[in-house]
N, C-alpha and C positions, 0 to 999 in steps of 0.2 A: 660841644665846645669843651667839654669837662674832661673827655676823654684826651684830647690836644694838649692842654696844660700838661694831664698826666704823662704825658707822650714826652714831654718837654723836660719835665721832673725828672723823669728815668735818665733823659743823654747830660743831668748834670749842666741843665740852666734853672736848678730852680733858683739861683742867688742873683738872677739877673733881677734887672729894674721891672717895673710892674712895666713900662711903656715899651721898652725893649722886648720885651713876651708877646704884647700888643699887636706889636708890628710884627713879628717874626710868626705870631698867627694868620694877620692878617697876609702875611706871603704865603704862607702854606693852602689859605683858600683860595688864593690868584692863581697859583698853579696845578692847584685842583680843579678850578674852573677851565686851566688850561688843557687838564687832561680829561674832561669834561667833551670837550671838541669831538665832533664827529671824526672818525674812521673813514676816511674817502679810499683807501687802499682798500678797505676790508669793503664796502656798502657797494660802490661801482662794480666790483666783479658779481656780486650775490646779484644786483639789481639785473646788470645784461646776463648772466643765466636765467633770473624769473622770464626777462621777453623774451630769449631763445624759447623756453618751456609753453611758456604763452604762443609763440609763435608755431610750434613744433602740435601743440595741439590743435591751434587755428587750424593748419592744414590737412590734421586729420579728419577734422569735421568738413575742410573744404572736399575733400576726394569723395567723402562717403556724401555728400551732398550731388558730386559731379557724377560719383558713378550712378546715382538716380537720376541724373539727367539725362546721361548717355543710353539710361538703360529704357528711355521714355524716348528716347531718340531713336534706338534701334526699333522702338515698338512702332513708331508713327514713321518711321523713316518708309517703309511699301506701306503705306496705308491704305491703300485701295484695297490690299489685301486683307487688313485688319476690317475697313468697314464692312467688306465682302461677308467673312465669316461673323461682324457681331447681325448683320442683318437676318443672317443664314439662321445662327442661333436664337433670334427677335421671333422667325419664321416661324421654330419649330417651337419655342416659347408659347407664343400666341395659339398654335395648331393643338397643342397637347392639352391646353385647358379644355377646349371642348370636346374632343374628341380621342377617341383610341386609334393611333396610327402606329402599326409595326414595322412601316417603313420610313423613308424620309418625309417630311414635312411637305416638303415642292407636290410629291404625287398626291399625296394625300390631301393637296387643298385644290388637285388640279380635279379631280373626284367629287367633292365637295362644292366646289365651282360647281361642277355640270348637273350635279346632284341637285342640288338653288335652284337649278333654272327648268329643271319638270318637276319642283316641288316634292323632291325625295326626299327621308333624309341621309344627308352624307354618310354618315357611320353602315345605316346599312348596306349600302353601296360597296364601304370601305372592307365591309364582314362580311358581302357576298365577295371579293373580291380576292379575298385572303383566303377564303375557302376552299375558289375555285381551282387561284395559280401560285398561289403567295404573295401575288401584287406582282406578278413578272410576266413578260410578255413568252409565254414559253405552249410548246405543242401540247397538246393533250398526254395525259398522263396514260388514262384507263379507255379515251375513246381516242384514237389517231384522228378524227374526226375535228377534235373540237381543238382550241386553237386563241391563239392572244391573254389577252390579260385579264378576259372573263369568261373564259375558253367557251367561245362563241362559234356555235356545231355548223361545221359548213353544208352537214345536209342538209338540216332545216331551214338555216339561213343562207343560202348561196347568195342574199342581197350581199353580204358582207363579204368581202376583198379580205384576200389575205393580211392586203395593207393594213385596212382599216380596224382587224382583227389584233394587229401588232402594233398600232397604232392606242394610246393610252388618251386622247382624248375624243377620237371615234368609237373604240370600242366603248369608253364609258355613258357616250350618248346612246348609241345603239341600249346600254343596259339600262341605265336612267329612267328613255322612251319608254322601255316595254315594261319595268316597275310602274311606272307612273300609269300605266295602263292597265296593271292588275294583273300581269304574267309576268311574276317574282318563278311561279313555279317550272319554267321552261327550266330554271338554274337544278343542280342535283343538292346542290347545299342550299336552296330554299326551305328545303322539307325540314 
């Protein structure tokens, strides 16, 4: 307030009446409270740029949001084919804990299978097998003779069919039988 008077003194009213000062402060804070007043020219444009900016970022978060939907869309969109391979990947999961398999998981538990069931165990089976052809149904390397997927000698066994020799769950029976009987050593990789 002190400063006001002085304000007053300076333009040459200080000879006025004490009540006339009064009043003529009391106008000065009425229109100081008038300019007091919010700024709607200035506030309105600042306010609709924040919810542009607001909104401008909403939709950055909506897209990165969406593209993980679509990206979850294209994944389940062939889903048969997705459960396909995580079953595939389950398979050879499950197959690799117990076992050493150098090939896929499917032969190697088709092996294991037949192995169980003359009380073999699969692995050996799976080590005579690898030994013999690499686990492939292919001709004799070192004897023209022998033949399938546990190169099973057509001279000594003539029971055995070409078929059944290229055949990967007859062959494995045929070798199973005759482990489980005590002639491992018919094979050249028994020894």
């Amino acid at each position: 307030m002190k400063w006001k008077i002085k304000e007053l003194d300076k333009q040459g009213w200080g000879n006025m009446r004490e009540t006339r000062l009064k009043d003529k402060i009391n106008e000065m804070i009425k229109s100081n409270r008038k300019n007091r007043s919010i700024n709607w020219g200035l506030i309105l444009p600042l306010f609709c740029l924040s919810l542009f900016w607001i909104f401008i970022w909403f939709m950055i978060y909506e897209l990165t949001v969406l593209k993980g939907h679509i990206q979850i869309y294209n994944a389940n969109k062939d889903w048969e084919t997705v459960m396909e391979i995580k079953r595939y990947e389950y398979k050879i999961a499950m197959f690799r804990e117990k076992y050493w398999c150098p090939v896929d998981a499917e032969t190697c538990n088709t092996i294991v299978d037949i192995a169980n069931e003359y009380g073999v165990d699969g692995q050996v089976v799976i080590n005579l097998g690898w030994c013999e052809s690499n686990l492939q149904p292919i001709p004799g390397k070192i004897n023209k003779r022998d033949r399938g997927w546990f190169q099973i000698n057509s001279r000594y066994h003539p029971e055995i069919s070409d078929e059944c020799a290229y055949n990967l769950e007859c062959s494995a029976n045929f070798t199973a039988k005759k482990i489980s009987k005590g002639k491992g050593y018919l094979w050249v990789c028994w020894k």
